[in-house]
PLY file of the C-alpha trace (Angstrom):
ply
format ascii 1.0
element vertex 561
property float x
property float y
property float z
element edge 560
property int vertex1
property int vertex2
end_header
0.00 0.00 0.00
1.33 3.25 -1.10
2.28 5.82 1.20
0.41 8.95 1.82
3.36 11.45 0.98
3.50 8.93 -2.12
0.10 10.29 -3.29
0.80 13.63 -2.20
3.92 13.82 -4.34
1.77 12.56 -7.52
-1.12 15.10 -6.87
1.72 17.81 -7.07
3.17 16.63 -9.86
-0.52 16.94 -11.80
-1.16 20.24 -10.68
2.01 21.39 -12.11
1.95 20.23 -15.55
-1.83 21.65 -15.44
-0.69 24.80 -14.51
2.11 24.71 -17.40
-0.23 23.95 -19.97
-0.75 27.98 -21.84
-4.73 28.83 -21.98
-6.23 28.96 -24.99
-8.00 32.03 -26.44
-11.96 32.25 -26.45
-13.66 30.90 -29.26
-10.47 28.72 -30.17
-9.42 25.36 -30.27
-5.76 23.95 -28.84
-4.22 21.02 -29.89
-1.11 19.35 -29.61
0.34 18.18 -32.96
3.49 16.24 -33.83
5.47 18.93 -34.76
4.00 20.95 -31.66
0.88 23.33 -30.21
-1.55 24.96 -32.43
-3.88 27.34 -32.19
-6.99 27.58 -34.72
-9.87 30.06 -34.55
-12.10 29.50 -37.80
-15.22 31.81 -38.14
-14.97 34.11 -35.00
-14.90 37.53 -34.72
-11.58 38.88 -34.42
-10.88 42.39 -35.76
-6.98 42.07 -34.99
-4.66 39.44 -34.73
-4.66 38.92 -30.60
-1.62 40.62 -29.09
0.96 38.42 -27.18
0.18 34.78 -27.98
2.24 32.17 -25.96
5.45 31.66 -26.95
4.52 27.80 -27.08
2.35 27.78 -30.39
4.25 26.39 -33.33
1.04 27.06 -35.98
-1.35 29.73 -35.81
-4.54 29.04 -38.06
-6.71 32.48 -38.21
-9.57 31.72 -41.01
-12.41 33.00 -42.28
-11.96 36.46 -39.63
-12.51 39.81 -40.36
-8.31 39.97 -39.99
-7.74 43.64 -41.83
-4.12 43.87 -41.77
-0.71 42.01 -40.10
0.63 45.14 -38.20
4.41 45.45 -36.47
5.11 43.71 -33.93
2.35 41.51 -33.18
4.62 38.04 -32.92
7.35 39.52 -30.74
6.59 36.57 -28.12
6.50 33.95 -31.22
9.90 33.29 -31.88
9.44 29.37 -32.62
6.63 30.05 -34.74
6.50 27.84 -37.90
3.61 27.75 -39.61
1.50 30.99 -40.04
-2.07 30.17 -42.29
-4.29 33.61 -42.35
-6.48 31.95 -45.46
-9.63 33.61 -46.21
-10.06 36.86 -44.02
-9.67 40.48 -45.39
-6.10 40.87 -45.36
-5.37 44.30 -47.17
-2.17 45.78 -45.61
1.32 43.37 -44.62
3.42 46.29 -42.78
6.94 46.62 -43.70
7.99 45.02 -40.17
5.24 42.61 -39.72
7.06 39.49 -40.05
10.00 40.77 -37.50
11.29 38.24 -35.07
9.56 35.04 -36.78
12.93 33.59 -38.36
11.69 30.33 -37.48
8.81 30.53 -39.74
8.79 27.97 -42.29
4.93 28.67 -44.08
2.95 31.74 -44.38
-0.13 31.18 -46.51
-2.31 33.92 -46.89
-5.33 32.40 -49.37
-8.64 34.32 -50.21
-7.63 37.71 -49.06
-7.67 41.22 -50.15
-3.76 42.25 -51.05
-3.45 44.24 -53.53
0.56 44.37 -53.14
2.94 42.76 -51.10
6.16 44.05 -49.17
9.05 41.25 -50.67
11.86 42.94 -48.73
10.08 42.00 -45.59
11.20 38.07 -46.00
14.49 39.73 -44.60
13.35 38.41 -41.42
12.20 35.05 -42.46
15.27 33.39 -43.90
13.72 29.57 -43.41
10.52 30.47 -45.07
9.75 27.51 -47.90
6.14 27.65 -48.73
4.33 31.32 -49.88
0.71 31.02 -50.26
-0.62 34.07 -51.86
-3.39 32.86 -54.53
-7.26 34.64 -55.08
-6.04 37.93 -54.08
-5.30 41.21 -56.17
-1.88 41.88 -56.63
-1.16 43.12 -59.72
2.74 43.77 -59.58
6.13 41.81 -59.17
8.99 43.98 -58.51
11.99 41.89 -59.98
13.53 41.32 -57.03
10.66 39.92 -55.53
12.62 36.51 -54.18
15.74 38.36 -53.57
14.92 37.25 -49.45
13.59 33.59 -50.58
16.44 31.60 -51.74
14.82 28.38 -49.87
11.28 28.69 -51.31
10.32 25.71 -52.45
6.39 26.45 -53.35
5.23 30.09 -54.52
1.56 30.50 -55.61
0.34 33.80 -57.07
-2.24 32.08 -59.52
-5.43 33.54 -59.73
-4.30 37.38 -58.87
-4.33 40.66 -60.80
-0.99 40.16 -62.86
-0.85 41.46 -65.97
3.23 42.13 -67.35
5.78 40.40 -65.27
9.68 40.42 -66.03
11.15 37.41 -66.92
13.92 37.89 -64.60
11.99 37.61 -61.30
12.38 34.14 -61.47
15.56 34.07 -63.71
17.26 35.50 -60.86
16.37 33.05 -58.11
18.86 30.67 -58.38
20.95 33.48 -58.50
20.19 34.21 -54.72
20.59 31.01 -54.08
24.21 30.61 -54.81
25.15 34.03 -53.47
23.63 32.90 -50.13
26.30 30.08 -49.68
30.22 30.25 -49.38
32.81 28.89 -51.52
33.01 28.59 -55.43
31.07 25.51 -55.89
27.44 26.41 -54.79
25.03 24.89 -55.77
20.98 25.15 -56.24
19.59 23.87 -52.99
16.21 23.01 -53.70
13.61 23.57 -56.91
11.09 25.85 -56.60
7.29 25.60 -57.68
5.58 27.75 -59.06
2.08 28.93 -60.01
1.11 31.53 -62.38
-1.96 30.67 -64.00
-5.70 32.46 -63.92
-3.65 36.03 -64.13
-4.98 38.40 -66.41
-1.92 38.28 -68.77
-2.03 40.93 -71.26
0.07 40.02 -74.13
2.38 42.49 -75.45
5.84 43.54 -75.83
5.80 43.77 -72.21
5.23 40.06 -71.93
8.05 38.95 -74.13
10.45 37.88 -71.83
8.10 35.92 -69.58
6.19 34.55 -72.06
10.04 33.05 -73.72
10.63 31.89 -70.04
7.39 29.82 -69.97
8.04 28.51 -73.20
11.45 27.21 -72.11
11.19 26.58 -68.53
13.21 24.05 -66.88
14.52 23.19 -63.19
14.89 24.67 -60.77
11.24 26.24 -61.32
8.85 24.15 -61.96
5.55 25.22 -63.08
2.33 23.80 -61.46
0.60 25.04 -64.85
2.16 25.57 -68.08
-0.77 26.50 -70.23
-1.09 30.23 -69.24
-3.16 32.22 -71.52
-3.20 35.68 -72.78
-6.04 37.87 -71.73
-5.62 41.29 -73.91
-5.32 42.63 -76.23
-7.97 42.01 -77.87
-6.86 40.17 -80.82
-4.61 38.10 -78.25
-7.74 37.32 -75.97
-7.66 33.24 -75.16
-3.78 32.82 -76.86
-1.95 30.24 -75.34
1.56 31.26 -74.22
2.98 28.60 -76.50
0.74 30.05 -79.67
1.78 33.55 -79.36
4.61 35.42 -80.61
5.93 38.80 -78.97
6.98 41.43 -81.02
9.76 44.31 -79.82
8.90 47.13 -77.79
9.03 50.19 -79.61
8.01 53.92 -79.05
5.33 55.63 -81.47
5.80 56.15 -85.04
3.04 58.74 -85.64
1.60 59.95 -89.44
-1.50 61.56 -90.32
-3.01 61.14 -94.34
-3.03 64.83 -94.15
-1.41 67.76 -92.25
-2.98 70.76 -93.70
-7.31 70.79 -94.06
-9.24 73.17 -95.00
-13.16 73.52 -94.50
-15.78 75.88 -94.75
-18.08 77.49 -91.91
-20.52 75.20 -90.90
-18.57 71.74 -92.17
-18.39 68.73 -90.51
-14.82 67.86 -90.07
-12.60 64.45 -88.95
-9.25 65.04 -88.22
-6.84 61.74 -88.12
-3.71 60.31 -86.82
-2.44 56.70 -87.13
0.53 55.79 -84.40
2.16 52.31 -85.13
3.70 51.41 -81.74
4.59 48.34 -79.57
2.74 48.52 -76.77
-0.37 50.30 -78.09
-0.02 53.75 -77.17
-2.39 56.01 -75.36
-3.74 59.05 -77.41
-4.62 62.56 -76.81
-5.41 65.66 -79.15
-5.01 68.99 -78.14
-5.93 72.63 -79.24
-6.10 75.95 -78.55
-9.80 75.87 -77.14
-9.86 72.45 -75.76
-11.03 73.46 -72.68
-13.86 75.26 -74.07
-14.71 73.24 -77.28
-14.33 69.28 -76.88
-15.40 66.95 -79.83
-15.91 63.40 -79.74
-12.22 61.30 -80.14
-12.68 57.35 -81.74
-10.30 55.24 -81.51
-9.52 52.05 -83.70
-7.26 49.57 -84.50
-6.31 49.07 -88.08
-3.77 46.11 -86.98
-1.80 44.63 -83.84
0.56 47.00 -83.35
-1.51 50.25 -84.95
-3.76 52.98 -83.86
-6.09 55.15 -85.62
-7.36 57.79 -83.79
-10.25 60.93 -85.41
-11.16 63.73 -84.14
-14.85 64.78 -85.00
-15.63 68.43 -85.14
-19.35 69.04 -85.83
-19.99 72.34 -87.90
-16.80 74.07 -88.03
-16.52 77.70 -86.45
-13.79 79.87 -87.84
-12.96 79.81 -83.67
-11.82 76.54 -84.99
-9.08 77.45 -86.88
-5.79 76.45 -85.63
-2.79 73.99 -84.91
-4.00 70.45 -83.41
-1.72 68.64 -81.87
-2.24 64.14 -82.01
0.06 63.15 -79.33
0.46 59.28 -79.09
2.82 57.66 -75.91
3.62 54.26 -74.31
5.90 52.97 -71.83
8.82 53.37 -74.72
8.48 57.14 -76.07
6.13 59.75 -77.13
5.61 61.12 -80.71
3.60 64.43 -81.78
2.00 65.29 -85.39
0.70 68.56 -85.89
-2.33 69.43 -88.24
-3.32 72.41 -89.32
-7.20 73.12 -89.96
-8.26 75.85 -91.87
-11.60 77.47 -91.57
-13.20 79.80 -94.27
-16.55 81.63 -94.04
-19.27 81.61 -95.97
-22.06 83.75 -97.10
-24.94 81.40 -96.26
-23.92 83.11 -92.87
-25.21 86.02 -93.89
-28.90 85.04 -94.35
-31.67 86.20 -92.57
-31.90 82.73 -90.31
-28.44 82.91 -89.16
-26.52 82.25 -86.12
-24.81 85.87 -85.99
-25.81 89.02 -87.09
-23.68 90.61 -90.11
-21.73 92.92 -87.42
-20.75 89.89 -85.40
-20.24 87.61 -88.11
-17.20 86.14 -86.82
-18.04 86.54 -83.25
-18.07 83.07 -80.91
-19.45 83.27 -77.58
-19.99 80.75 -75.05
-21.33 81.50 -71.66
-21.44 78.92 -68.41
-22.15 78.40 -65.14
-19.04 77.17 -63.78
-19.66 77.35 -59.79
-22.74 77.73 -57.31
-22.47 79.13 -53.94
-24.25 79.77 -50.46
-25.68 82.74 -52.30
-25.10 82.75 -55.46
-23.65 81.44 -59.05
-20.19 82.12 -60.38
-20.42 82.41 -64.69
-17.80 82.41 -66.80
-16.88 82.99 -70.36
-14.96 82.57 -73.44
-15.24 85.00 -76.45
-13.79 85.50 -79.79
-14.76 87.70 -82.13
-12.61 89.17 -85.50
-12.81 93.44 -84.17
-10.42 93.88 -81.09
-13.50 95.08 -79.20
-13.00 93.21 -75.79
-15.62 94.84 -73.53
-18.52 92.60 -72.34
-22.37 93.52 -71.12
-24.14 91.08 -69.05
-27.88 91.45 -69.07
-29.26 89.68 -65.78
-32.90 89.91 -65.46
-35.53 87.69 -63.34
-39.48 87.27 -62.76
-39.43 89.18 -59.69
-37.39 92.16 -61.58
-38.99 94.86 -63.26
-35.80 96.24 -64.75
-32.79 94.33 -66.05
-29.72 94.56 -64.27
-27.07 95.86 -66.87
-23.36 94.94 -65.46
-20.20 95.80 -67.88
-17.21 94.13 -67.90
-13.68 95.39 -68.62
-10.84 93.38 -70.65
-9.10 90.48 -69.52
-12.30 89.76 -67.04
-14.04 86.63 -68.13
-15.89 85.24 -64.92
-18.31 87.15 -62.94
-20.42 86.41 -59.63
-24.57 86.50 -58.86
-24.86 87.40 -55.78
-27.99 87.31 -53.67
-30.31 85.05 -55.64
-33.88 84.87 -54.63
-34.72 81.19 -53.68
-38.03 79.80 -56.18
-36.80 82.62 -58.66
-36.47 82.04 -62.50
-33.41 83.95 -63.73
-32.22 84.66 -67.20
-28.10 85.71 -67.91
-27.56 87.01 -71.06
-23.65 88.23 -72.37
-22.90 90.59 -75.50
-20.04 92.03 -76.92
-19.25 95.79 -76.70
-22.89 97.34 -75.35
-25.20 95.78 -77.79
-28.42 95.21 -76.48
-29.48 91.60 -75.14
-30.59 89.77 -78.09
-27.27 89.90 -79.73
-25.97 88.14 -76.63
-25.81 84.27 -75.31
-28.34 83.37 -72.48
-28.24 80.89 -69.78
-31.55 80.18 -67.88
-31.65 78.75 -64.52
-34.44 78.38 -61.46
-33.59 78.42 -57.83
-34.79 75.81 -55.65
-37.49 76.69 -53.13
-37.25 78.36 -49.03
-39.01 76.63 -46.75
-36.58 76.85 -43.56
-35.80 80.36 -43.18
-32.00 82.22 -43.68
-30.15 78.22 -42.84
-32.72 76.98 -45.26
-31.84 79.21 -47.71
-28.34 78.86 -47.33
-28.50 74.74 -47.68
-31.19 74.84 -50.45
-29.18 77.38 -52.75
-25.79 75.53 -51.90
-27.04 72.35 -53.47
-29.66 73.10 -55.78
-29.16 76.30 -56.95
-29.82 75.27 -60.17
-32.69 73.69 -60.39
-32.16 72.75 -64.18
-29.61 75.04 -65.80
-30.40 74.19 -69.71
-26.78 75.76 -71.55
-27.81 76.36 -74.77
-26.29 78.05 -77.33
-29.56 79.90 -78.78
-30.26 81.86 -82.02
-30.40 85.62 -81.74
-33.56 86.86 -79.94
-34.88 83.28 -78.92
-34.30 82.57 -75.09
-35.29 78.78 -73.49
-37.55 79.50 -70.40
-38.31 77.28 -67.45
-40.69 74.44 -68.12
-44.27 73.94 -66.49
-43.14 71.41 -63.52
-39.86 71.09 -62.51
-37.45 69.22 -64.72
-37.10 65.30 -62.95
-33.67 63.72 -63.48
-36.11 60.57 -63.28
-37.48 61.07 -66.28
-35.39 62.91 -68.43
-31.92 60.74 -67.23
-31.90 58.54 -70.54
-32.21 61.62 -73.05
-30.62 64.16 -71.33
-29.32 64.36 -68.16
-26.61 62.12 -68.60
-25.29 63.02 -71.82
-22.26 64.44 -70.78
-20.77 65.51 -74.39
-23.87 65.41 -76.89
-25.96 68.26 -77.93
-28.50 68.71 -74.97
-32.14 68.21 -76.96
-35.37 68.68 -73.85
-37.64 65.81 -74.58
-40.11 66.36 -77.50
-39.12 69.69 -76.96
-36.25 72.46 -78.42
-36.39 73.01 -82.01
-33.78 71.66 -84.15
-31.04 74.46 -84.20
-29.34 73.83 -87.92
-25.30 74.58 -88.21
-24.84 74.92 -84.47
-21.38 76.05 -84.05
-21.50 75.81 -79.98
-19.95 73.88 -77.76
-21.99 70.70 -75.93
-23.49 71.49 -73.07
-24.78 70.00 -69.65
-27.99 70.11 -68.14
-27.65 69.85 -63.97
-31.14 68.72 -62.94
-32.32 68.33 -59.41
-35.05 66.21 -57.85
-37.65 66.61 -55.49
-39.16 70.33 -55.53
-43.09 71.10 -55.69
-44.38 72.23 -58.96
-46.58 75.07 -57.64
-43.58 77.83 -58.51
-43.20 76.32 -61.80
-46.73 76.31 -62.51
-47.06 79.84 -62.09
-43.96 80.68 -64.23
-45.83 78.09 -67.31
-48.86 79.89 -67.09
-47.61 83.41 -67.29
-45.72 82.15 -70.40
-48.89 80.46 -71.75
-50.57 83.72 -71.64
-48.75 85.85 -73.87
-49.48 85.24 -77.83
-47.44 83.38 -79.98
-45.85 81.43 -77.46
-45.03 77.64 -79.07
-45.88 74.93 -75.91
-44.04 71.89 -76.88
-43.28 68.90 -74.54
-43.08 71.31 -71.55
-40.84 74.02 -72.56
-41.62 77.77 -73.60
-39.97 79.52 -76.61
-40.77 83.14 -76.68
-39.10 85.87 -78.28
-36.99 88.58 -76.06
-38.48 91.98 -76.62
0 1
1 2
2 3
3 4
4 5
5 6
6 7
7 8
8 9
9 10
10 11
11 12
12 13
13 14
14 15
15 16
16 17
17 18
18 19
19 20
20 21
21 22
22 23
23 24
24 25
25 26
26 27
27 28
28 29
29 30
30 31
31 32
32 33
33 34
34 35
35 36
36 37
37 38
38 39
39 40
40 41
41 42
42 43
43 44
44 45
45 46
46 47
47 48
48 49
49 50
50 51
51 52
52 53
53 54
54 55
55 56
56 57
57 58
58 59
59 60
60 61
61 62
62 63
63 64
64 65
65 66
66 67
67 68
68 69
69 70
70 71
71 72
72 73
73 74
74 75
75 76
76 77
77 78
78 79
79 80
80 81
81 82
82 83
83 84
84 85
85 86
86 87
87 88
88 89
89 90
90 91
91 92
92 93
93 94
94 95
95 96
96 97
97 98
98 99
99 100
100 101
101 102
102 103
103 104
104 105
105 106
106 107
107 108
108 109
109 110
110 111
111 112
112 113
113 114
114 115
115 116
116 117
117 118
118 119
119 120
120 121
121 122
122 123
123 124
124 125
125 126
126 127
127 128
128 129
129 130
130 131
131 132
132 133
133 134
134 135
135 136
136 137
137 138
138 139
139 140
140 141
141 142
142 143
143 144
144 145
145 146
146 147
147 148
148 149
149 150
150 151
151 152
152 153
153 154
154 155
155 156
156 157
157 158
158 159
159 160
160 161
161 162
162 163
163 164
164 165
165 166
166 167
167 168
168 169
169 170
170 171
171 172
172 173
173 174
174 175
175 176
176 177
177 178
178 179
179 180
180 181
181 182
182 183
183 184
184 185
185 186
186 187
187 188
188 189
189 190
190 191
191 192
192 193
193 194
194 195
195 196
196 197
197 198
198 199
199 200
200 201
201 202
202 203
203 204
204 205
205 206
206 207
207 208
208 209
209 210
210 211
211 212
212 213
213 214
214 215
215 216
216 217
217 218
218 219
219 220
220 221
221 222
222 223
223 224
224 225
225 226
226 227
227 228
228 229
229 230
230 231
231 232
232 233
233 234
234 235
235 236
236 237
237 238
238 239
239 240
240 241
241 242
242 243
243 244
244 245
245 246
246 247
247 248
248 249
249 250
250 251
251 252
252 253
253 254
254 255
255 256
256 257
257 258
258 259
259 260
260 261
261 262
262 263
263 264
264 265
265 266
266 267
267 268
268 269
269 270
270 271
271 272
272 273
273 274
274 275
275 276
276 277
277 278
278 279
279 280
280 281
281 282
282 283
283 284
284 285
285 286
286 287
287 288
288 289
289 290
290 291
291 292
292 293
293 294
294 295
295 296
296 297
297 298
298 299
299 300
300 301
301 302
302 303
303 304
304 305
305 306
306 307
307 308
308 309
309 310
310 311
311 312
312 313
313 314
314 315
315 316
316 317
317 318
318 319
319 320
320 321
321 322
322 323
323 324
324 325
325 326
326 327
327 328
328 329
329 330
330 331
331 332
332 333
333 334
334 335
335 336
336 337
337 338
338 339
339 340
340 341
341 342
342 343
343 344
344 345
345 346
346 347
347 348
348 349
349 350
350 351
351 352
352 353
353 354
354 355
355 356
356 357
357 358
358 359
359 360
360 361
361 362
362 363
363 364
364 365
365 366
366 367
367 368
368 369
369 370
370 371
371 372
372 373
373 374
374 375
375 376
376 377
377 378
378 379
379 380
380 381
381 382
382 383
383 384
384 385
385 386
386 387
387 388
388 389
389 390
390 391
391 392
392 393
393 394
394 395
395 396
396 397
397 398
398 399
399 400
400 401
401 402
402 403
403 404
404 405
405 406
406 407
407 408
408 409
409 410
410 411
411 412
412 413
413 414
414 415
415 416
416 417
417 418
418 419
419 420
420 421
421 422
422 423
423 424
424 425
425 426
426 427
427 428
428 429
429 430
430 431
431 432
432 433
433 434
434 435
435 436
436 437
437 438
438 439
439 440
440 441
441 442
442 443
443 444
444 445
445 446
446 447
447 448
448 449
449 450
450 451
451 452
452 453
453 454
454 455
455 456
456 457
457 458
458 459
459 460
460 461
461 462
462 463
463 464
464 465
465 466
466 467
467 468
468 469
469 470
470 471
471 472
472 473
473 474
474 475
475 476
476 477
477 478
478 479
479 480
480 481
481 482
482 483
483 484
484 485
485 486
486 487
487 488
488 489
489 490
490 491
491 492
492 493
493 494
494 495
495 496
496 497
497 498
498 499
499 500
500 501
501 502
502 503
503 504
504 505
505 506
506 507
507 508
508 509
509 510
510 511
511 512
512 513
513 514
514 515
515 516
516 517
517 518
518 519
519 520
520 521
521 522
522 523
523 524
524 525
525 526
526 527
527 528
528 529
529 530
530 531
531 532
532 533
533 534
534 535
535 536
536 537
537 538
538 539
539 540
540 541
541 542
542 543
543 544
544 545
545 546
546 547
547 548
548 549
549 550
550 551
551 552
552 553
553 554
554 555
555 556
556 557
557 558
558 559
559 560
């Protein structure tokens, strides 16, 4: 019969190695593997990795977590940590230090998460590491020395990413590392490495050469867990093996146009064109004097795999027109430049009785915005050109509550100008001339202010944001001014004719008239939602009264006095 100091001795000897055993975190499961204790928490709520975790733990599993980002200095008690799996949380950030004091660790898989780029040099601090996890996430780079850090990888998986042009040498260069890492003159490759690449976006140009060689000749140490990686762009390379394609040279722009002098008369539909052969295909842009105030539609083309036609549509040349444009083409390589020159020369159909400009102001071009609304007010602005040196502008501002026009003129070199203290439910009309002729041989802009119904801070929100109830720009003919429409315009039901249009000629529903040879610039109409129609309704039938209006889908054409 045992001794009672025998039994006493055993129970202490159970309460110790109790005690020893770490505690496990809420939520989580412990175990004790072969190759030591682990520490899994699948499908809990854990907004951070938890902050100092036993030194005992040899695998950390952290799955399917809200897990944002691996911050510095988190595993500064985790020395002897081997196995790191963070597969299928929302991973977006790795911090440069993240990995610091885990030279132990041996696999970091990081499946199913959200990194959009990854911080190589950080493997500095993991020496041992051999398997890199990284598939379905959204990286879309390789730096070249990506595995400068990972001479003993021996499994790297970046399939189904973001990837689209990746230098041959990243992986050229590994075994490089490898033999750098080890003393004497007769290194060798320590281990193979392999690799998966496929379900990348690959777009297959010059870019691609290299890699797409490397694939086609690939041979130990890398090892591909795929070889049948396919092209996803360009276009005419979509669903190309990287075994059926051939890579051309990278080359900068060779740019031409058929012709660098064109000349058109007032009123003439123009296309201007430039064709830029280059290897990858280049990016193109036109520009011109009045870009900023005129833009035109730009199509682009290819004619063949390496070539790019680009036009330039100008609707019903203005002699404003006239000028130098510029068709600029770039790539990665180079950029090249062809200049055209477009001539512009009047006509007398101008002249007629229906015309656009008066005789006197013939070669005048006008274009009048709104560029800005305020707490109180709208800021316009405007470009003019016109063939006398006359540079003085009137601005005619008149409104239903007015009885008088306000008359405001404008020195030279002054092309903006701000309404201050606009009524709120208010229909105003903005008219600008050359000189001090009277309004009709200006440009108008009409616009309605939103309604008051909370006092001064009402008044102040409501004219912030929807100070323009629905500014219609138009570019009208002399004497003919758009007023507001019976209800208020609805973004609801105007959005698929009008409202979204960003660069076509701005047409109301069932409404405008057809304006014929309009030299003016597109236009935008800002609509706002949600105001009662009583205001409106007023403003319609005070139009509807006078004779010879024309009602048509909601709008009012009358003629200025």
């Amino acid at each position: 019969m045992a001794s009672v100091p025998h039994y006493f001795l055993l129970v202490l000897v159970f309460l110790d190695s109790h005690a020893a055993q770490p505690s496990c975190l809420p939520g989580c499961a412990c175990s004790e593997e072969s190759f030591g204790r682990t520490l899994k928490c699948v499908s809990i709520s854990l907004g951070e990795i938890p902050r100092n975790l036993p030194e005992e733990f040899k695998q950390v599993r952290i799955e399917n977590s809200p897990v944002f980002e691996l911050p510095r200095g988190f595993f500064i008690n985790m020395r002897t940590l081997e196995y790191l799996w963070l597969n299928f949380n929302n991973v977006t950030v790795i911090h440069l230090g993240a990995l610091e004091h885990l030279s132990e660790l041996k696999e970091l898989r990081l499946e199913g998460n959200k990194l959009r780029s990854v911080p190589w040099t950080a493997f500095r601090a993991t020496p041992l590491l051999r398997v890199l996890d990284l598939k379905h996430n959204r990286i879309d780079a390789l730096p070249e020395l990506a595995l400068q850090f990972l001479v003993n990888l021996t499994y790297l998986d970046l399939s189904s990413n973001r990837l689209t042009v990746v230098s041959k040498n990243v992986f050229l260069n590994w075994p490089a590392y490898q033999k750098y890492q080890q003393s004497g003159h007769e290194a060798e490759i320590l281990s193979s490495m392999v690799l998966a690449l496929h379900d990348n976006p690959w777009l297959c140009d010059c870019r691609l050469r290299g890699l797409v060689q490397f694939i086609k000749s690939v041979s130990l140490p890398v090892i591909l867990v795929n070889p049948y990686l396919m092209c996803r762009g360009p276009l005419f390379k979509a669903g190309q093996l990287f075994h059926e394609t051939e890579l051309s040279v990278c080359r900068k722009p060779q740019i031409s146009t058929p012709s660098a002098n064109v000349s058109v008369q007032v009123g003439q539909n123009v296309t201007l064109r430039c064709l830029a052969q280059a290897s990858p295909s280049p990016t193109i842009a036109w520009t011109y004097p009045l870009s900023t105030w005129r833009e035109f539609d730009v199509l682009t083309s290819f004619t063949a795999e390496d070539a790019t036609l680009s036009e330039l549509v100008i609707p019903a040349a203005h002699l404003v027109d006239r000028g130098n444009y510029t068709c600029m083409a770039s790539n990665s390589i180079g950029v090249s430049t062809v200049v055209i020159s477009l001539g512009v020369q009047p006509a007398q159909a101008l002249l007629a009785p229906r015309s656009l400009f008066s005789p006197s102001e013939s070669g005048a071009y006008v274009d009048l915005r709104v560029v800005k609304q305020t707490v109180h007010g709208i800021l316009l602005e405007w470009f003019a050109a016109a063939d006398t040196p006359e540079k003085w502008f009137t601005l005619y501002i008149a409104s239903d509550e007015a009885f008088r026009k306000k008359v405001v003129h404008v020195g030279p070199g002054i092309n903006t100008y701000t309404v201050d203290d606009l009524l709120p439910g208010t229909k105003y009309e903005v008219c600008l001339s050359l000189g001090g002729q009277p309004p009709r041989q200006g440009r108008c802009v009409v616009f309605v202010t939103g309604r008051d119904d909370g006092g001064l801070e009402g008044r102040e929100r409501l004219l912030h944001t929807t100070v323009i109830l629905c500014a219609v720009l138009l570019a009208v003919p002399v004497g003919a001014y758009a007023w507001a429409a019976q209800a208020p315009c609805s973004c609801r039901a105007w959005r698929p004719r009008w409202c979204l249009r960003r660069r076509k000629a701005p047409r109301c529903p069932l409404a405008a008239p057809e304006l014929r040879d309009d030299p003016y610039r597109d236009h935008t109409a800002v609509c706002e939602d949600g105001l009662e129609p009583g205001g409106a309704e007023r403003e319609g039938d005070e139009q509807r009264a006078g004779e010879g209006d024309d009602h048509r889908g909601g709008l009012v054409w009358t003629s200025s006095p």
